[in-house]
DSSP file (Angstrom, degrees, kcal/mol; ACC not computed):
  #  RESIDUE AA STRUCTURE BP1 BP2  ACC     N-H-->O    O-->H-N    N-H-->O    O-->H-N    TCO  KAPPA ALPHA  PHI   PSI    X-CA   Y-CA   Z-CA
    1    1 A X              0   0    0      0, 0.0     2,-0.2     0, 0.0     0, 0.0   0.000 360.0 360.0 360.0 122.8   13.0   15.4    3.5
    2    2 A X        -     0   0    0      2,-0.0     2,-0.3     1,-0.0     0, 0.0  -0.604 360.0-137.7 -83.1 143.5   13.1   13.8    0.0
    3    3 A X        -     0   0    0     -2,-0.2     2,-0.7     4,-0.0    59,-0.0  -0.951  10.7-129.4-109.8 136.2   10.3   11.7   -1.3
    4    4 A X    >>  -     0   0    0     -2,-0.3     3,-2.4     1,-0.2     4,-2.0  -0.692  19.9-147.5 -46.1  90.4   10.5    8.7   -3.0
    5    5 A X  H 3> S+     0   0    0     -2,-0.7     4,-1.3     1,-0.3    -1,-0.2   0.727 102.6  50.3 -59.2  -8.9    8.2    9.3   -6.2
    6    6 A X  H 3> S+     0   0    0      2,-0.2     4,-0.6     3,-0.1    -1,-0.3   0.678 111.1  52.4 -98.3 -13.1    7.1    5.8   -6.4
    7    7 A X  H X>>S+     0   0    0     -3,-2.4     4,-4.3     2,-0.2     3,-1.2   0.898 108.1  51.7 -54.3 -81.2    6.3    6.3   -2.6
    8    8 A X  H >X5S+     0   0    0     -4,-2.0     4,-1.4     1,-0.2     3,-0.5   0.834 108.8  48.8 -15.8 -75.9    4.5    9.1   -3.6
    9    9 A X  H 3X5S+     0   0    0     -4,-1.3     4,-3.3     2,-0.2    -1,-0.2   0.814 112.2  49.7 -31.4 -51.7    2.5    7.2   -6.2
   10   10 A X  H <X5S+     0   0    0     -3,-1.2     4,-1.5    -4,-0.6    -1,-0.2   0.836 108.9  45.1 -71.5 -39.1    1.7    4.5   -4.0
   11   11 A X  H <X>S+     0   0    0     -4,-4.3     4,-1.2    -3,-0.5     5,-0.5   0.705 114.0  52.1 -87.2  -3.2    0.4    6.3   -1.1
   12   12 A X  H  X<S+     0   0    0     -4,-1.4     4,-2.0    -5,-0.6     5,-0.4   0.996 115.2  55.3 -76.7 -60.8   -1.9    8.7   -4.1
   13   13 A X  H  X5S+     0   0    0     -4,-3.3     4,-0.9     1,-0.2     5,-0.4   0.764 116.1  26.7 -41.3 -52.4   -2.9    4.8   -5.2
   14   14 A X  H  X5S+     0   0    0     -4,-1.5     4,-2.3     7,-0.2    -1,-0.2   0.944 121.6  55.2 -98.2 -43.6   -4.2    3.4   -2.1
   15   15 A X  H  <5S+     0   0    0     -4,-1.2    -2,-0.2     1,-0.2    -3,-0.2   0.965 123.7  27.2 -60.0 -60.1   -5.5    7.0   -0.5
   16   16 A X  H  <<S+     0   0    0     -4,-2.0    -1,-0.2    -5,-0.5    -3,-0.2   0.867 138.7  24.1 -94.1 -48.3   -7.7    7.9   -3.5
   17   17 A X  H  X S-     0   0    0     -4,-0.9     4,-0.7    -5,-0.4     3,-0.2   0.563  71.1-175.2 -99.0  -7.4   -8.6    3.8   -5.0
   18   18 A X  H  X S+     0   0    0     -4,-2.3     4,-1.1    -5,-0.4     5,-0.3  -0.239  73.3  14.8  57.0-144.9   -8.2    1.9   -2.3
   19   19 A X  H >> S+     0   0    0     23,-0.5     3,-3.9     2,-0.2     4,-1.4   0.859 132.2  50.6 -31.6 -76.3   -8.6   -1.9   -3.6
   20   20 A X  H >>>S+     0   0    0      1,-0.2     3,-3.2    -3,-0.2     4,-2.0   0.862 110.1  49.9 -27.1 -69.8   -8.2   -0.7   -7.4
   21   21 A X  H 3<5S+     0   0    0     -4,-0.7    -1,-0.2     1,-0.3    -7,-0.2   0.684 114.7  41.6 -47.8 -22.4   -5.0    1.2   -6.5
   22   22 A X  H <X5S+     0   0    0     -3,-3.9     4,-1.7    -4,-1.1    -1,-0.3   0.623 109.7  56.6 -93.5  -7.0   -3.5   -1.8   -4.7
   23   23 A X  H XX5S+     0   0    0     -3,-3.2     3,-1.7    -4,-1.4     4,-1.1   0.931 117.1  40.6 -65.9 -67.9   -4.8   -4.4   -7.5
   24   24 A X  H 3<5S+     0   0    0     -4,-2.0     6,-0.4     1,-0.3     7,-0.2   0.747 112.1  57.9 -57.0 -17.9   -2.6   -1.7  -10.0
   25   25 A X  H >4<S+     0   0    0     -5,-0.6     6,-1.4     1,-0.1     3,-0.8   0.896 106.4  45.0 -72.5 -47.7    0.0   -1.7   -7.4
   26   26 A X  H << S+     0   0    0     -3,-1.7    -2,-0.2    -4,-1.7    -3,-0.1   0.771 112.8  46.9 -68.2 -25.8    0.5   -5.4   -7.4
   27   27 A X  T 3< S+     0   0    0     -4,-1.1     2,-0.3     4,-0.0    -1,-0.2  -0.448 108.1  59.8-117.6  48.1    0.7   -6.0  -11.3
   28   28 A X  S X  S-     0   0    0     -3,-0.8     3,-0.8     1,-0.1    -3,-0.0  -0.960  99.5 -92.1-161.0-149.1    2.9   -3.4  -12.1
   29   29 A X  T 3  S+     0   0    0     -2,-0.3    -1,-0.1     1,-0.2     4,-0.1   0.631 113.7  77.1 -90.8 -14.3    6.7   -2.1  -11.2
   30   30 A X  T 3  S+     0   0    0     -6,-0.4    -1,-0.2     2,-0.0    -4,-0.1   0.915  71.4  98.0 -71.4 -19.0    5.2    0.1   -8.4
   31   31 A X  S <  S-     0   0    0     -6,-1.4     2,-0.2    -3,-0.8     5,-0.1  -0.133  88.0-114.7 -41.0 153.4    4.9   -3.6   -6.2
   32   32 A X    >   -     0   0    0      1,-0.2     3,-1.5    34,-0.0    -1,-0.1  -0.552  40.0 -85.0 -90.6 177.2    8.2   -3.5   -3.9
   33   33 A X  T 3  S+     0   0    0      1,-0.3    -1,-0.2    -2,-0.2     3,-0.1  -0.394 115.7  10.0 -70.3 154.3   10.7   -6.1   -4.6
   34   34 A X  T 3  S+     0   0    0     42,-0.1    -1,-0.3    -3,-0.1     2,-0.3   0.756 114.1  92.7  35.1  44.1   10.2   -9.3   -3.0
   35   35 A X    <   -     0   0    0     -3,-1.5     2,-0.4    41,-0.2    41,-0.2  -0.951  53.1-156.1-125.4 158.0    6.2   -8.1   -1.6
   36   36 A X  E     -A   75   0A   0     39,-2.0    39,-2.7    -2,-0.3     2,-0.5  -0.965  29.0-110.3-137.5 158.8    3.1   -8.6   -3.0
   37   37 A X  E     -A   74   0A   0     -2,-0.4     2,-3.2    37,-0.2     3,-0.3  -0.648  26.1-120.2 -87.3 122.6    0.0   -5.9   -1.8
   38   38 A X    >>  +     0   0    0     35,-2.3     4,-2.9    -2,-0.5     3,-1.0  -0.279  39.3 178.4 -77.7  69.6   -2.6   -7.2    0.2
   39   39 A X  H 3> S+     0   0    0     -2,-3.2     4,-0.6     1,-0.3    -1,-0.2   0.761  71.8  36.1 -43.7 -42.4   -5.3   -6.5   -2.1
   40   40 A X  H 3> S+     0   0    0     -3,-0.3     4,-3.1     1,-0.2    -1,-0.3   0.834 109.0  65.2 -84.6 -14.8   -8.2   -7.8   -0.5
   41   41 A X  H <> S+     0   0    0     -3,-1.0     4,-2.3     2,-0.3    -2,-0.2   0.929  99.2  49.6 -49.9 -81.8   -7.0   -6.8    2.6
   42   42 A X  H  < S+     0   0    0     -4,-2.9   -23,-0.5     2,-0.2    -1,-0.2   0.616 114.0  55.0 -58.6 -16.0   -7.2   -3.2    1.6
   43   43 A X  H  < S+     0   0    0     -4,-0.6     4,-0.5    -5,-0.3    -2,-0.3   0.977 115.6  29.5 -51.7 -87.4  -10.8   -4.0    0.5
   44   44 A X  H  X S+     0   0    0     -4,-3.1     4,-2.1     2,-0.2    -2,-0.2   0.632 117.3  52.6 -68.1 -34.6  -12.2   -5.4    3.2
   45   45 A X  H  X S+     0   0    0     -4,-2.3     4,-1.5     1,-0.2     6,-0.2   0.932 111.0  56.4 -85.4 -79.4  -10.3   -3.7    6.2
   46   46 A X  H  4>S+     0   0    0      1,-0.2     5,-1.0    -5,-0.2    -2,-0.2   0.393 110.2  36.9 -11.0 -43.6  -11.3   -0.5    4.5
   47   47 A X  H >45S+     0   0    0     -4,-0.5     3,-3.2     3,-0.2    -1,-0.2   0.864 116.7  53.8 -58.0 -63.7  -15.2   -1.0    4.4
   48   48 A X  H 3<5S+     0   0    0     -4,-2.1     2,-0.7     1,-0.3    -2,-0.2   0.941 120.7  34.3 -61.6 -46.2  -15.1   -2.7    7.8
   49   49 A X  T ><5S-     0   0    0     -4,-1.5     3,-2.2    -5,-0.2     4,-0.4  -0.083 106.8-115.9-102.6  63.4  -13.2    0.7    9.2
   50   50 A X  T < 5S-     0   0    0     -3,-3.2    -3,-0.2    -2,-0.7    -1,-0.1   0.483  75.4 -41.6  46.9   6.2  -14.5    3.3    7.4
   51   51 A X  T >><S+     0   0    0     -5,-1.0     4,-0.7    -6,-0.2     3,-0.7  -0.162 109.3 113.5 116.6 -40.2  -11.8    4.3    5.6
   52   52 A X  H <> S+     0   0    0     -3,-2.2     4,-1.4     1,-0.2     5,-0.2   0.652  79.0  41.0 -48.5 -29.9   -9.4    4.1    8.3
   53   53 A X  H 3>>S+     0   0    0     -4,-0.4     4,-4.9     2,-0.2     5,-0.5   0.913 104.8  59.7 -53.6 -47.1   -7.4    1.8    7.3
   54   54 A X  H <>5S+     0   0    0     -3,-0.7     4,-0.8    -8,-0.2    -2,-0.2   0.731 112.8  46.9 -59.0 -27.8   -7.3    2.8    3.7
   55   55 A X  H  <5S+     0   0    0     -4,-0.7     5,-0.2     2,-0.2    -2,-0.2   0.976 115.6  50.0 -70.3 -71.9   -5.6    6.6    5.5
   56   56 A X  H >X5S+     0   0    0     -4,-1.4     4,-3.1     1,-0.3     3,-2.3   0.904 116.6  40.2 -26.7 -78.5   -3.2    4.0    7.8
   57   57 A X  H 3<5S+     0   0    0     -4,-4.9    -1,-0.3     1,-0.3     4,-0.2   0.930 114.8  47.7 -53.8 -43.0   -2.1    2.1    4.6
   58   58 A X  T 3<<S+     0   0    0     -4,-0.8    -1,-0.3    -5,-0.5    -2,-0.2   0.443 113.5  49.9 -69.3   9.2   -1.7    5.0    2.4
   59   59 A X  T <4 S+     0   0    0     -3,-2.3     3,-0.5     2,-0.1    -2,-0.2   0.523 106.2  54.9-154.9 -46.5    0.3    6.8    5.0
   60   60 A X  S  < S+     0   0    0     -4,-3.1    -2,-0.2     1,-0.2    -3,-0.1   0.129  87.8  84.3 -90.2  24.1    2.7    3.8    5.7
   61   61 A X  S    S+     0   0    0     -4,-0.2     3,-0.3    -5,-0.2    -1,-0.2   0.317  90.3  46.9 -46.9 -18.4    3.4    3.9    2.1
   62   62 A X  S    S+     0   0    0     -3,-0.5    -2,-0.1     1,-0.2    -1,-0.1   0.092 110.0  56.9-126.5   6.3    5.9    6.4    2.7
   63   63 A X  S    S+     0   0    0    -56,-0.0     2,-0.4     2,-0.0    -1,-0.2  -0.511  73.1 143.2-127.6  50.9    7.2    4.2    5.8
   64   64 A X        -     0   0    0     -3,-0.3     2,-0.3     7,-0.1    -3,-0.1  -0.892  29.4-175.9 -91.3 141.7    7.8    1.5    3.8
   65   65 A X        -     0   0    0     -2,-0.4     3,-0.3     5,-0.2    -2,-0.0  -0.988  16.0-169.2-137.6 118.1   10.9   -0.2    4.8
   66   66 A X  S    S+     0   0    0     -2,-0.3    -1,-0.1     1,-0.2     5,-0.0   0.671  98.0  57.9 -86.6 -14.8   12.1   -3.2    2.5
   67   67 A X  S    S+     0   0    0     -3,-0.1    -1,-0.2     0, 0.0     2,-0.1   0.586  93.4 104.4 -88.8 -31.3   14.6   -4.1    5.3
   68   68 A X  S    S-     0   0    0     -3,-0.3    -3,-0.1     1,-0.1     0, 0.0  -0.451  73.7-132.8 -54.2 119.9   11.1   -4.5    8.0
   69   69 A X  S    S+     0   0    0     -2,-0.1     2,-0.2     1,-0.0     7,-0.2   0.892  89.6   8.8   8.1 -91.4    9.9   -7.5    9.1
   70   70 A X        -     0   0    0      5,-0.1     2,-0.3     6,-0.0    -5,-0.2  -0.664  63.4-163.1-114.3 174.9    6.4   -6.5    8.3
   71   71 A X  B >   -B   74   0A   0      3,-0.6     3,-1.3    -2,-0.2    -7,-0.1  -0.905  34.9-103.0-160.9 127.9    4.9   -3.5    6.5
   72   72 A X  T 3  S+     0   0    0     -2,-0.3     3,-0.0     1,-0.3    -2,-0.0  -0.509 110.7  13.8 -40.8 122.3    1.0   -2.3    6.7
   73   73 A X  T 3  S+     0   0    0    -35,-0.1   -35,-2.3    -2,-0.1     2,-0.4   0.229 114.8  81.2 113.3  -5.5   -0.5   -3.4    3.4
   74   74 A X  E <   -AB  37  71A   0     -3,-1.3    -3,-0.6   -37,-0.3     2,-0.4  -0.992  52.0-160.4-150.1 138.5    2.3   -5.9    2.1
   75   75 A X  E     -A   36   0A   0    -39,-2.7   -39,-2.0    -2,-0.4     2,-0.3  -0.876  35.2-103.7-109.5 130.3    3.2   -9.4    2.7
   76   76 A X              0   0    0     -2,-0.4   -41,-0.2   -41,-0.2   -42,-0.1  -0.525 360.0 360.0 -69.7 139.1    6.7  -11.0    1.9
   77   77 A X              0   0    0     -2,-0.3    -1,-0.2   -43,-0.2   -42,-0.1   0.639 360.0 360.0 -70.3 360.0    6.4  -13.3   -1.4
């Protein structure tokens, strides 16, 4: 299975910074086209579940499907 390096990147960003890593996700080229990161969202769900979310989101980083409906962690703009 090939990885996407900017997958890669993304899920390294949110596993390891959490909020930061999705702020830096959202104002730069790693955002996916036509999404924006649900920054606070990865804040707040993160605190409230211990971390589990912040695993969940980084994990569907690498399930990210631009063609999906919805996607953990990203809203269409």
């Amino acid at each position: 299975m090939e990885v996407d390096n900017t997958k890669l990147v993304r899920f390294l960003l949110t596993f390891f910074l959490g909020f930061i890593g999705s702020y830096i996700i959202n104002h730069t080229d790693l955002k996916p086209t036509g999404y924006r990161s649900r920054t606070a969202a990865y804040f707040f769900l993160t605190l409230v579940t211990f971390g589990a979310y912040g695993l969940v989101a980084s994990i569907c980083n690498f399930t990210f499907d631009s063609a999906a409906e919805k996607n953990i962690g990203y809203a269409k703009e």
